[in-house]
N, C-alpha and C positions, 0 to 999 in steps of 0.2 A: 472622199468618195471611193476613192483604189481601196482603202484601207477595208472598208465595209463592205464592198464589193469582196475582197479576199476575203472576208470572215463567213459571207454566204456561201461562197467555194467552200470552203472548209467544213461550215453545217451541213450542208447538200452531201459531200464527199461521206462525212460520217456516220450520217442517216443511211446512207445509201449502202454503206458497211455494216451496217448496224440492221439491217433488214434478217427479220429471220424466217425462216420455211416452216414454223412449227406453226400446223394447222391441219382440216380436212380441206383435201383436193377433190375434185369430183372434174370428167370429161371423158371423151369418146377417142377410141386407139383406132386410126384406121391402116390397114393394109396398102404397105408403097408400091403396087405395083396397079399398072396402066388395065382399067376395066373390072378391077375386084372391087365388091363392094361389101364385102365382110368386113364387120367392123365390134370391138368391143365397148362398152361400158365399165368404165373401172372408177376408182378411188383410192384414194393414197391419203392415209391417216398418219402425219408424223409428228415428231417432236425431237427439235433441235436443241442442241448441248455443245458448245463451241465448234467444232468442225464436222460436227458425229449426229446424225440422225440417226432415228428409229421409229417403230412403227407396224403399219398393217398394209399391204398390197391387195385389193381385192379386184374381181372382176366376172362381169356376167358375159358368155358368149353361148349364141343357141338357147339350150335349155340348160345350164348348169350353172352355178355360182363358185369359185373359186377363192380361196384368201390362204397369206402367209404374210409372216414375222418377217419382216424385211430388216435392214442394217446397211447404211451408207455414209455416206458423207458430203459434207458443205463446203465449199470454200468463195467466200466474202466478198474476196476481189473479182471472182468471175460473175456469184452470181448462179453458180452451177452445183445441181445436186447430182451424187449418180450412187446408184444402189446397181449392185450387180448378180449374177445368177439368181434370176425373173426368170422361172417357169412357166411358158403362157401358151396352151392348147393349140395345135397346128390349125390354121383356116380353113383347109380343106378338109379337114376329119368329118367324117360321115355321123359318125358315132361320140359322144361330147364322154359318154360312161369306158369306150378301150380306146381314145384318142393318145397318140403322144404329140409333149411338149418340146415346145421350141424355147432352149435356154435362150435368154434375155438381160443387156444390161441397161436401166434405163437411164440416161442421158437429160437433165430438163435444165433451163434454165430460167430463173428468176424475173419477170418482167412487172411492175408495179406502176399504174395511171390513175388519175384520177375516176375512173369509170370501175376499171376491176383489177385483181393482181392473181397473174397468172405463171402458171410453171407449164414451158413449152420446149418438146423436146420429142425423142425417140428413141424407143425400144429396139436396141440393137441387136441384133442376132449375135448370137456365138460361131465364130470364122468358121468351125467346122460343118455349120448348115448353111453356106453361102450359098449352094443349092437347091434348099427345102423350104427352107423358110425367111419369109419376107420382113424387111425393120417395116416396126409401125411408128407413126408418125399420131403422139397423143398430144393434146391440147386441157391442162387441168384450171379449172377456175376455182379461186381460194373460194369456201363458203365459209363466210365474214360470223354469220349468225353461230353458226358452230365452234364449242371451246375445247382446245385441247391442250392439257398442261403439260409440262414438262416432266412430271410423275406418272407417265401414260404406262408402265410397266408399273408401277405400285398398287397395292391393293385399292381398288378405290371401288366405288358404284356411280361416278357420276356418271350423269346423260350425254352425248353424242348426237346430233341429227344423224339420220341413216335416208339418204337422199332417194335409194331404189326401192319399190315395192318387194314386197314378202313374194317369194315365190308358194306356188301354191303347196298344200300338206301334200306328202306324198301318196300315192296309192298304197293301198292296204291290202294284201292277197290273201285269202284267207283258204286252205289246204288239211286234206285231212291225210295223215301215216295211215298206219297199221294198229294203232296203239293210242294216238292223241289226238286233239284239234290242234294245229300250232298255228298263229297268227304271224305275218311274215309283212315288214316295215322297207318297202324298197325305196332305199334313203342314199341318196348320190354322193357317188363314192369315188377315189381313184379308180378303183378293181371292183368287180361286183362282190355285192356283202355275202357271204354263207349262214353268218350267224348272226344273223338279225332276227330277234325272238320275242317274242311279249309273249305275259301268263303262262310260264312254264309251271308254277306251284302245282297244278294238276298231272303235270306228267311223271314229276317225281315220285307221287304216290301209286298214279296208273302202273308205273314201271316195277315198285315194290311188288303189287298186289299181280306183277304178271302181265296184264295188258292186254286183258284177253277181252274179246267178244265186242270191239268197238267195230273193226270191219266189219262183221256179219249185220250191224245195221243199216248197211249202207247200199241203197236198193240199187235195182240196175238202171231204174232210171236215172236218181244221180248218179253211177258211174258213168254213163251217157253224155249227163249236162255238167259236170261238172270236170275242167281242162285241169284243174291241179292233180288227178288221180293220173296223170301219166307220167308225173314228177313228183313222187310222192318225199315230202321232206322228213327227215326223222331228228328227233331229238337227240342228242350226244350225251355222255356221260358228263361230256365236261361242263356244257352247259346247264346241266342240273346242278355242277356243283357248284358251281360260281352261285347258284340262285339258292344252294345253302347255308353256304360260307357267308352270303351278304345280310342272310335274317341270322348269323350268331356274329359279326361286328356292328359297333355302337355307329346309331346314325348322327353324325357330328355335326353340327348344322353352325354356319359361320354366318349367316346373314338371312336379311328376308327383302326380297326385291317386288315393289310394285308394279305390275305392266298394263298395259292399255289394251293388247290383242290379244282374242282366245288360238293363238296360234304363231310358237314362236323361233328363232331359229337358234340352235344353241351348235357354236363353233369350242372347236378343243385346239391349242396350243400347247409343244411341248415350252416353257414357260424360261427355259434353260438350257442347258447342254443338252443337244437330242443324247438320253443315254440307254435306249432301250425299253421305256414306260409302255407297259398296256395295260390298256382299262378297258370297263365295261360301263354301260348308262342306266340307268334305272329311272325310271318315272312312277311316282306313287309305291315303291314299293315292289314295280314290276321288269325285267327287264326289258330294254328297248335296243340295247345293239351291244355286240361283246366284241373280244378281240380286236379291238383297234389301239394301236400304236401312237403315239406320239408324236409329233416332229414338227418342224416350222410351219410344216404345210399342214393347215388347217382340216380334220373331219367334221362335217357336217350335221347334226341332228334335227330334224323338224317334228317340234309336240304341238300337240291339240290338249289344250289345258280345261282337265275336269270342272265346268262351272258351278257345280254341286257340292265342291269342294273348298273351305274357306280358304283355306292354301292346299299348292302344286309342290310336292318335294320333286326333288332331281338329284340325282344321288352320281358321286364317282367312286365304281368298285376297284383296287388298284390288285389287277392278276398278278402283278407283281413290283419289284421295287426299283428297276433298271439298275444302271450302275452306282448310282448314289442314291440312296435312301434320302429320305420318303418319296411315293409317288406323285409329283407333283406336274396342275397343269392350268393354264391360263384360259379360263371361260370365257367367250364372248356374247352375248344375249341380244339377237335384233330383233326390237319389239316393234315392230311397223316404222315409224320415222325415230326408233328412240336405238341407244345402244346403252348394254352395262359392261364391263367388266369387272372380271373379280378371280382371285387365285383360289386353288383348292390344291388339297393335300389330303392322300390318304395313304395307310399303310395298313397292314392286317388285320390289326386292331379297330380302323372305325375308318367308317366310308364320311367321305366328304360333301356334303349337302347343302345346298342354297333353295332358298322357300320363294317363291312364286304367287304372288296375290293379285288376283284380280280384279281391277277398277269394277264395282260393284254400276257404276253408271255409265260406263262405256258397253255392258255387257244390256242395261237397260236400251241405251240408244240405238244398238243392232237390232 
């Protein structure tokens, strides 16, 4: 009976070693301090490799949605994950678009019942904001139904549950220059966007031929009614060039992903060493935001996918090649409850593209 008894000790002890944190997290990060009731919505997507995690941090506070390429570590015996410098938006910011962040290290520990198995812990502040900003105290529940392998950094297109709703498309301003119509994509950012542009193709030529005679059609009554003539935006040389450079490189197309929503969110990772990558985005051909940079911490894109269209390209134009060639970057695609990943790579030669189809009976069922 002791004998058997010590061999379930032993099973218990090893199972209990043997647990790993590779999975999605989903729970609410509240604010430690007495009468705040700000609170975040987050997710923690990893995959464990002997003592070493990896993975996605993301989170919704206010109006804005946030995510970055995390990196940490496990250890067995405790039970305890901790991933550190977590950038997480001050609680009291007014403003979620010039907010600054409160560095973060998160703390969780492993708890596993019969009912649910959870990672329970705190976002610790960095000592040097011991007066700004508060530890939050998050509560993550594994969701069992969601698979995530160990190859979660490899090219792959599997599925992902994506537990939060799609935040809405963005608003569309639409502004008339001197010269052009330019359509203007306010797409949440760290910093607000300058060169957020779609259908430039017309201004290139407006530009050649001079650019004349578009103001004089423009009556006083819309100068009246219309608030974008007191901020009138102009077209840049650069961004015509980019939108020539992108019709003389080959559009490389790596894969073709089916989606459920006519409306989707496409996140950009630098994939590697941050080493200086900036790209531009293009949908169908046209562009949609330029000048963004690279880095762990995710930029944002939200398309409204052409239903007319039997595929959606999405193109990445690389302005340049950072420190190691080629430009490369980790795409993340949330299609309503679905996620894809997939890598891209481009260089002078040929922009990198992923095709976009949409469920022909989901678009019936709306």
């Amino acid at each position: 009976m002791k004998y058997l008894l010590f061999i379930l000790i032993i099973l218990t002890t090893f199972t209990s070693s043997a647990q790993k944190v590779t999975g999605y997290w989903y729970g609410q990060a509240n604010v430690e301090m007495s009468g705040i009731q700000n609170n975040y919505l987050t997710e923690l997507i990893i995959s464990q490799k002997g003592n070493h995690v990896k993975g996605f941090f993301g989170y919704y506070f206010k109006d804005v949605y946030q995510s970055f390429v995390v990196k940490g570590s496990y250890d067995p015996a405790t039970r305890q994950v901790i991933i550190n410098d977590i950038p997480i938006i001050y609680f009291k910011t007014n403003s979620t678009m010039n907010s600054v962040d409160c560095i973060t290290s998160f703390y969780g520990t492993l708890r596993v019942s019969k009912v649910k198995t959870e990672l329970v812990g705190y976002f610790y502040r960095d000592k040097k904001y011991t007066y700004t900003c508060p530890d939050l105290r998050v509560n993550y529940t594994l969701y069992t139904e969601a698979k995530v392998e160990d190859s979660i950094f490899k090219d792959m297109s599997a599925t992902r549950s994506f537990w939060k709703p799609q935040p809405p498309a963005p608003e569309v301003v639409m502004g008339m220059d001197a010269k052009n119509q330019v359509e203007i994509a306010v797409v949440p950012a760290p910093a607000p966007l300058k060169k957020t542009v779609n259908d430039i193709s017309s201004s290139a030529s407006s530009t050649k031929n001079g650019g004349k005679a578009a103001s004089s059609h423009v009556t006083e009554t819309e100068k009246k009614t219309s608030p974008m003539e007191i901020e009138q935006p102009v077209v840049q040389s650069d961004i015509i060039k980019i939108n020539e450079d992108f019709k003389k490189r080959k559009q490389i197309v790596s894969k073709q992903i089916e989606v459920s929503s006519d409306s989707v969110r496409l996140s950009f990772y630098d994939n590697a060493e941050v080493d200086g990558d900036s790209i531009s985005v293009f949908m169908n051909g046209k562009l949609v935001i330029a000048h963004q940079g690279l880095s762990e911490r995710a930029f944002n894109v939200y398309i409204q996918l052409d239903s007319t269209k039997e595929v959606n390209e999405v193109s990445m134009f690389a302005e340049n090649l950072g420190k190691y060639p080629p430009n490369t970057a980790l795409m993340v695609i949330s299609d309503g409850d679905k996620r894809y990943e997939t890598f891209l790579s481009s260089d002078f030669k040929g922009n990198a593209t992923i095709r976009l189809k949409l469920r022909r009976n989901s678009v019936a069922g709306n």
